[in-house]
C-alpha positions as a Markdown table, in Angstrom:
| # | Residue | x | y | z |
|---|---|---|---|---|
| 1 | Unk | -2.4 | 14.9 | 1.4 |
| 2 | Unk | -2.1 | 13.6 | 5.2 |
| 3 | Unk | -1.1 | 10.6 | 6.9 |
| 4 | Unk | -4.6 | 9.7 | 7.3 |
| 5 | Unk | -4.5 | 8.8 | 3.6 |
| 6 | Unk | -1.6 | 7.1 | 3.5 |
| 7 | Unk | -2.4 | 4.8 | 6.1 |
| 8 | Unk | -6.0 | 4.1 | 4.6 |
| 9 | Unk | -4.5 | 2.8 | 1.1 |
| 10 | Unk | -1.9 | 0.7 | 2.9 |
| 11 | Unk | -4.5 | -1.0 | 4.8 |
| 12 | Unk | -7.8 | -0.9 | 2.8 |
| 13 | Unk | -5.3 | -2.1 | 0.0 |
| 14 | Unk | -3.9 | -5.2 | 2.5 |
| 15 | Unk | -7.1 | -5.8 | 3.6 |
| 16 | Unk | -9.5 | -6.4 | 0.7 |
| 17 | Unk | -6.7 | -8.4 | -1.6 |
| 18 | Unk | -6.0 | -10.8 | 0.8 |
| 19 | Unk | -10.0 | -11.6 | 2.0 |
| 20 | Unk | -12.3 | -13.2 | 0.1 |
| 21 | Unk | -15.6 | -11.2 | -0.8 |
| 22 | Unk | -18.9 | -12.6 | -2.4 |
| 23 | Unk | -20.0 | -11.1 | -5.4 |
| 24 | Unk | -22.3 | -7.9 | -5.7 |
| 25 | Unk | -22.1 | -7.2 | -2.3 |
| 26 | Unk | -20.6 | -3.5 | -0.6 |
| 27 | Unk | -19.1 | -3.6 | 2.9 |
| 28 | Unk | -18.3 | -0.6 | 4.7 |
| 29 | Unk | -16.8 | 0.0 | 8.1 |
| 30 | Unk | -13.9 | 1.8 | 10.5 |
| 31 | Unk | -10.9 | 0.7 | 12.1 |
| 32 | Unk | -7.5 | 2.3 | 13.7 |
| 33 | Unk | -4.1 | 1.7 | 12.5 |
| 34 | Unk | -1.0 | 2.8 | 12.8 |
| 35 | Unk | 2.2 | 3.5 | 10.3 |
| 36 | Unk | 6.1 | 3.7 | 10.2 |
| 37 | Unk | 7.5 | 6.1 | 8.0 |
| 38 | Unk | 10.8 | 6.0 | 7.3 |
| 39 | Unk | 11.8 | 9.8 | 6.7 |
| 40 | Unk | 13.7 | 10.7 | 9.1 |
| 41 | Unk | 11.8 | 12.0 | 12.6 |
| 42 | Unk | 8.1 | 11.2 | 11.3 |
| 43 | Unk | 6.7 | 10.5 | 13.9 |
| 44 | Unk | 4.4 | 7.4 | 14.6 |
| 45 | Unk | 0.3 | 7.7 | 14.7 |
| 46 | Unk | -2.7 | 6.7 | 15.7 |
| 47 | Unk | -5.7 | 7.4 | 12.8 |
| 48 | Unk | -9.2 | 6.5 | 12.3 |
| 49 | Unk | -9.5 | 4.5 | 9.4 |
| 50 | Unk | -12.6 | 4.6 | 6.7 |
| 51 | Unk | -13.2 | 0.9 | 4.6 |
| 52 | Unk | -15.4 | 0.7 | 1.9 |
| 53 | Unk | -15.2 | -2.2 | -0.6 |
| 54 | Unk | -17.4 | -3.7 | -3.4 |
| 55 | Unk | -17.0 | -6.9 | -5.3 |
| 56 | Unk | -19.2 | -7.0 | -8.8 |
| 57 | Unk | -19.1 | -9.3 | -11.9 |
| 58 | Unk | -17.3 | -7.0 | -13.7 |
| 59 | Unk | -16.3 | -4.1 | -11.4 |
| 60 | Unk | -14.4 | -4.1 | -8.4 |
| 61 | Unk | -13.9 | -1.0 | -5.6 |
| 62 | Unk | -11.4 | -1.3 | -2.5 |
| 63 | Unk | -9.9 | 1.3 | -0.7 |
| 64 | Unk | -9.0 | 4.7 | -3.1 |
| 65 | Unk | -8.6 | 2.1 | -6.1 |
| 66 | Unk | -11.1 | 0.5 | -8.5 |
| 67 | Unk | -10.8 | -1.6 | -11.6 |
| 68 | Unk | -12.7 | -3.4 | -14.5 |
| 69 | Unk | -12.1 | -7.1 | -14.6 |
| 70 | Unk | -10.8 | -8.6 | -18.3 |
| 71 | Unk | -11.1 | -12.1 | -17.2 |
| 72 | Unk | -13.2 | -13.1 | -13.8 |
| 73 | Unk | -13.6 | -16.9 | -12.5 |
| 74 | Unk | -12.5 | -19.1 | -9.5 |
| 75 | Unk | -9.4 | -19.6 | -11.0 |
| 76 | Unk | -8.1 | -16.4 | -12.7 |
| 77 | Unk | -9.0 | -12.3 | -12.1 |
| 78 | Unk | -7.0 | -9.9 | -14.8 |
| 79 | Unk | -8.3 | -6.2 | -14.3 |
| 80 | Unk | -7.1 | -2.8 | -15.4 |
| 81 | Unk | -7.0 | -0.6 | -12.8 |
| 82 | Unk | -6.3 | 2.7 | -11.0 |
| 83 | Unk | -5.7 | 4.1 | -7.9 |
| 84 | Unk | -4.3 | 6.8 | -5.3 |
| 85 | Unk | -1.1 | 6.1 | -4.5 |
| 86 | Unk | -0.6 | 8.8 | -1.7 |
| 87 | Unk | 3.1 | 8.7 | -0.8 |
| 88 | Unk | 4.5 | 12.4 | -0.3 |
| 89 | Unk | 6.5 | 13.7 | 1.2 |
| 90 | Unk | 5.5 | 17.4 | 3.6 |
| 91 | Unk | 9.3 | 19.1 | 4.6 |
| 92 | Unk | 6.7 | 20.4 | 7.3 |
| 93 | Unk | 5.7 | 17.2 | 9.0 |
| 94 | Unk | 9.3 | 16.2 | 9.6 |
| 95 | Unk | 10.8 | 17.8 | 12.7 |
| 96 | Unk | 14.5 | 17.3 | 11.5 |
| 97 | Unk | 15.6 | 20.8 | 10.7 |
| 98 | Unk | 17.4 | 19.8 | 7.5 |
| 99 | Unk | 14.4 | 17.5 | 5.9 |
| 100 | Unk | 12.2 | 21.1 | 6.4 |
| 101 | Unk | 14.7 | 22.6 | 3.7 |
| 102 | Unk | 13.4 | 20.1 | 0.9 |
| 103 | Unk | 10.8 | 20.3 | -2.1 |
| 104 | Unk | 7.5 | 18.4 | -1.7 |
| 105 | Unk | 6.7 | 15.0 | -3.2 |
| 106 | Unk | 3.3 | 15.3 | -4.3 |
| 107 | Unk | 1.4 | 12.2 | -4.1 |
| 108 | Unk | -0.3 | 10.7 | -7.7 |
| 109 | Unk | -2.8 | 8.5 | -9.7 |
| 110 | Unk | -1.4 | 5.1 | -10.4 |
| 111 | Unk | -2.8 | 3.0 | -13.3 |
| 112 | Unk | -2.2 | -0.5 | -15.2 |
| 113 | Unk | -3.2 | -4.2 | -14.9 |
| 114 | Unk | -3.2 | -6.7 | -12.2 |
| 115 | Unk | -3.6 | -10.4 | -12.1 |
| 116 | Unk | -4.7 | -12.8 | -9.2 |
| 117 | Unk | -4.3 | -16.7 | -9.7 |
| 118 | Unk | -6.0 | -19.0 | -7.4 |
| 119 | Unk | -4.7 | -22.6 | -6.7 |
| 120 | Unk | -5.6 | -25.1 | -4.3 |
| 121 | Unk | -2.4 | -24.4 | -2.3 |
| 122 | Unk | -2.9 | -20.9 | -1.9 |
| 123 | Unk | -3.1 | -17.5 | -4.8 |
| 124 | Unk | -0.8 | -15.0 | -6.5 |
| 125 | Unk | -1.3 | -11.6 | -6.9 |
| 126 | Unk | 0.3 | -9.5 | -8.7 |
| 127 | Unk | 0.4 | -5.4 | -10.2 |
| 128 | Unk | 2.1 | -3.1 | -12.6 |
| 129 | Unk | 1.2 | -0.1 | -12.4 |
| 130 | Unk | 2.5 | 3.4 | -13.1 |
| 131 | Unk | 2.3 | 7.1 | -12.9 |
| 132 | Unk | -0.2 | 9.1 | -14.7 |
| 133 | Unk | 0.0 | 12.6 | -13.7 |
| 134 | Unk | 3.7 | 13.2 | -14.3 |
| 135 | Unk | 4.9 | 13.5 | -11.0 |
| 136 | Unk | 7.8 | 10.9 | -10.4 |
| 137 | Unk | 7.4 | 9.3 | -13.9 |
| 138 | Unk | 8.0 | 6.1 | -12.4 |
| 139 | Unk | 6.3 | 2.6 | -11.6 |
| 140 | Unk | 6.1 | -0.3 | -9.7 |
| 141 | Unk | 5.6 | -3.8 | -9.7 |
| 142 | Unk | 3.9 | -5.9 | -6.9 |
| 143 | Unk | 4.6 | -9.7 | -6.7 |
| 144 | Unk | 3.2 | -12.0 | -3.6 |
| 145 | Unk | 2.3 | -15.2 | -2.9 |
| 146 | Unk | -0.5 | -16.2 | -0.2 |
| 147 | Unk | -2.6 | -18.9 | 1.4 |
| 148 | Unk | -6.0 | -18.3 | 3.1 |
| 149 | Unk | -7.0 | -20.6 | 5.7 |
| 150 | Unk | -10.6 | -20.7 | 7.0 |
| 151 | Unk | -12.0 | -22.2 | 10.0 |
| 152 | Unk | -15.9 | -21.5 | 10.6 |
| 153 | Unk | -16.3 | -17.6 | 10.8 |
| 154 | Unk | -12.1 | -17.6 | 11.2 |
| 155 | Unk | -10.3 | -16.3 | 8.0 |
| 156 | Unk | -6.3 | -16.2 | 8.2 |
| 157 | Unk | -4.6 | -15.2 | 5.1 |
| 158 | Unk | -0.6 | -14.7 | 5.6 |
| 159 | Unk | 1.6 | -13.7 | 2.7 |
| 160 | Unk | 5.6 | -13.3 | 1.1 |
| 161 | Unk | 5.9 | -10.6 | -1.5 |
| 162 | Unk | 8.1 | -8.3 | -3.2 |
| 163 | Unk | 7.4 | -4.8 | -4.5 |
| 164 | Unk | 9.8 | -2.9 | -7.4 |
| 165 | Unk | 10.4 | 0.3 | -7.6 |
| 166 | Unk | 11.7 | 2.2 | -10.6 |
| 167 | Unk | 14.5 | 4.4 | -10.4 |
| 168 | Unk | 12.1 | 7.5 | -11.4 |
| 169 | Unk | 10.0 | 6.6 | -8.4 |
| 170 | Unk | 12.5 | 6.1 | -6.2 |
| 171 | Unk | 14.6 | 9.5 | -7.1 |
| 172 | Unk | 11.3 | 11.3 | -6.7 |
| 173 | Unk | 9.9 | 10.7 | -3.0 |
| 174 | Unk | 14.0 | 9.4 | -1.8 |
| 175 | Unk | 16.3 | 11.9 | -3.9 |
| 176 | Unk | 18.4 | 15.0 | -3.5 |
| 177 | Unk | 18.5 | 17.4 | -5.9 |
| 178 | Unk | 21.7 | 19.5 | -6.0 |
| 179 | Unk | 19.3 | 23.0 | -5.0 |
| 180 | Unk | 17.7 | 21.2 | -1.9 |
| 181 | Unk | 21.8 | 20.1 | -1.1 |
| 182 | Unk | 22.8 | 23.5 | -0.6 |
| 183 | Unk | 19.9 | 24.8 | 1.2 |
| 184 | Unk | 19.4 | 21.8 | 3.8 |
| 185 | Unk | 23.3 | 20.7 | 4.0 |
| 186 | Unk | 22.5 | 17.5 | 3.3 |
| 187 | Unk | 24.7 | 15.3 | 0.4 |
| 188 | Unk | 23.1 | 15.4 | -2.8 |
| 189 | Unk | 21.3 | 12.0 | -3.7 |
| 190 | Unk | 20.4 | 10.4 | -6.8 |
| 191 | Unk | 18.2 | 6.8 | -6.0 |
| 192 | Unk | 18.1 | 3.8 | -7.8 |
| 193 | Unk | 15.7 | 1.0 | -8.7 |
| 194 | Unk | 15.2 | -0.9 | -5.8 |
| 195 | Unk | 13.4 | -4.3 | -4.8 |
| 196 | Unk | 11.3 | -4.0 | -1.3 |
| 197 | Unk | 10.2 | -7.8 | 0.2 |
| 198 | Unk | 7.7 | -7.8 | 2.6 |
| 199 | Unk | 5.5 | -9.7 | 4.9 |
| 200 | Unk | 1.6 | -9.3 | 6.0 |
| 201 | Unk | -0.9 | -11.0 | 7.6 |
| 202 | Unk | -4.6 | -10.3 | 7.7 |
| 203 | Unk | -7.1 | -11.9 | 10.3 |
| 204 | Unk | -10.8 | -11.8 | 9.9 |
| 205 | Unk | -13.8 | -13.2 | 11.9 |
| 206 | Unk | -17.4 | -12.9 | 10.6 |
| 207 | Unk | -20.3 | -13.0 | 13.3 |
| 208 | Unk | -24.0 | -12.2 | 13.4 |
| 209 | Unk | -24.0 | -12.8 | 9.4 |
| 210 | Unk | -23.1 | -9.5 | 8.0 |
| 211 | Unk | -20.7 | -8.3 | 10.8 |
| 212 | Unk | -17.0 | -9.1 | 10.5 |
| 213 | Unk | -13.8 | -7.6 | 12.6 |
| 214 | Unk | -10.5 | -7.7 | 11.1 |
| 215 | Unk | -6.7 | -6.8 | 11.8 |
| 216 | Unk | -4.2 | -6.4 | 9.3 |
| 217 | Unk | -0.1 | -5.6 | 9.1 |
| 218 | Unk | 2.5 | -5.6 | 6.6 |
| 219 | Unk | 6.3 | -5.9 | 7.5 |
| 220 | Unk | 8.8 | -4.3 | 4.6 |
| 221 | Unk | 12.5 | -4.2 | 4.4 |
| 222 | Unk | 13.5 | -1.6 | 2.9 |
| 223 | Unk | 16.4 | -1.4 | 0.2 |
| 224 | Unk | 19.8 | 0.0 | 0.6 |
| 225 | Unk | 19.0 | 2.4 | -2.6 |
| 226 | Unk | 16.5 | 3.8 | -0.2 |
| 227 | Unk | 18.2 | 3.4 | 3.3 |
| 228 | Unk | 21.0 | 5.3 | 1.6 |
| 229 | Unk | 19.1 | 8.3 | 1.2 |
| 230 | Unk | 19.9 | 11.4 | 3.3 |
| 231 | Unk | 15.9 | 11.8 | 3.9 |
| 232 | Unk | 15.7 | 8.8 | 5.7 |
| 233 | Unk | 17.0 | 7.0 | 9.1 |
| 234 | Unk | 15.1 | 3.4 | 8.8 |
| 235 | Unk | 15.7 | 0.2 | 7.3 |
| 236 | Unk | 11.9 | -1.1 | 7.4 |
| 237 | Unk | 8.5 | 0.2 | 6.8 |
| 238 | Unk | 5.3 | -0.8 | 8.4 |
| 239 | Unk | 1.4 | -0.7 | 8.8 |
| 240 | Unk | -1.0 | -2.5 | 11.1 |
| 241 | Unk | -5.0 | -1.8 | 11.7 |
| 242 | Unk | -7.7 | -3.4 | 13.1 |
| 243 | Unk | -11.2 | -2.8 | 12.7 |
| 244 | Unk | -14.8 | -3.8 | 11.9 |
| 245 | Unk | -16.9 | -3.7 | 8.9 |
| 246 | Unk | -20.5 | -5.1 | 7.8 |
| 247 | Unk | -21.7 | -6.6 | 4.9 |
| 248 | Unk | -25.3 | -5.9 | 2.9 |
């Protein structure tokens, strides 16, 4: 799994919860974007970025994930849903000699339920979702709150949030088994549960009708269950892209 990926969730994912889509329509398009990864001596890239979205009655498509909605007006949107959640971790893509002494994280299929609410004064969103291929065993849980402001073809949509991680998720792409101790040097490490707040912003402007250009970023403070970790030498993690995309 490369970078590439993990960049595209992060931002396809940003991206289409926090814009507004009209029913039955696709959009595709590209854009560039960049992430911070906060194992130690990744370093930080440039990649193309692919977007395809769809909006439906009862289906919806963004990104690597999909869902089927439960419920579906203005005011409410409960879905089951599933996607890629591509976090790994490569000892091979890290140029700290002790990092290239560790196991691989393989990256895995989330699944559950998520919920958006819409109120005059801006929407919730929120997801629980958790593995389903046995690889870290764990889950998370995504709380945010954010307002969209429009202005003719201008669409600003700034949010707050907090993502939880499960100890089993965290111990998985942060820990240190006792093995990987003794062949890297590093201290052993086992991670707790941890709670991640975050920041993000996405701007949009839509010209010529179906034609729209967007940038979007997401700010996250890390946890001192995952700061501590051996395997990393950050405190935040970030994303940012910006791109076009049309609309048929």
């Amino acid at each position: 799994m490369t970078k590439l990926k993990l960049l595209a969730l992060g931002i396809i994912v940003a991206t289409s919860v926090s814009t507004a889509y009209a029913e039955n329509q696709w959009s595709v398009g590209a854009g560039v974007g960049v992430i911070n990864s906060p194992y130690k001596q990744y370093d930080r890239d440039f990649y193309p970025v692919p977007v395809i979205t769809y909006e439906g009655d009862n289906f919806w498509f963004r990104g690597l994930g999909g869902g089927y909605y439960l419920w579906n007006d203005q005011t409410d949107k409960l879905s089951i849903m599933a996607y890629y959640d591509p976090t790994h971790f490569k000892p091979g893509d890290s140029d700290n000699r002790q990092l290239r002494q560790l196991d691989k994280r393989k990256s895995t299929m989330m699944a559950g339920i998520s919920w958006v609410h819409n109120t005059e004064y801006g929407f919730l969103r929120t997801a629980l979702a958790g593995d389903t291929l046995d690889n870290s065993n764990g889950y998370i849980w995504d709380l945010a709150w954010l307002y969209r402001y429009t202005n003719g073809g201008l669409t600003l949509t700034p949010g707050i949030g907090v993502e939880y991680n499960s100890d089993n998720y965290n111990d998985y792409y942060y820990g240190v088994s006792r093995d990987e101790a003794r062949r890297s040097g590093l201290h052993s490490y086992d991670a707790d549960d941890s709670w991640k707040p975050y920041l993000e912003l996405t701007a949009s402007y839509k010209f010529a009708t179906d034609w729209n250009v967007y940038g979007t970023g997401r700010y996250a403070r890390l946890s001192d269950e995952v700061k501590d970790s051996p395997m990393v030498d950050k405190s935040w993690t970030g994303l940012m892209s910006v791109g076009v995309t049309y609309s048929f």
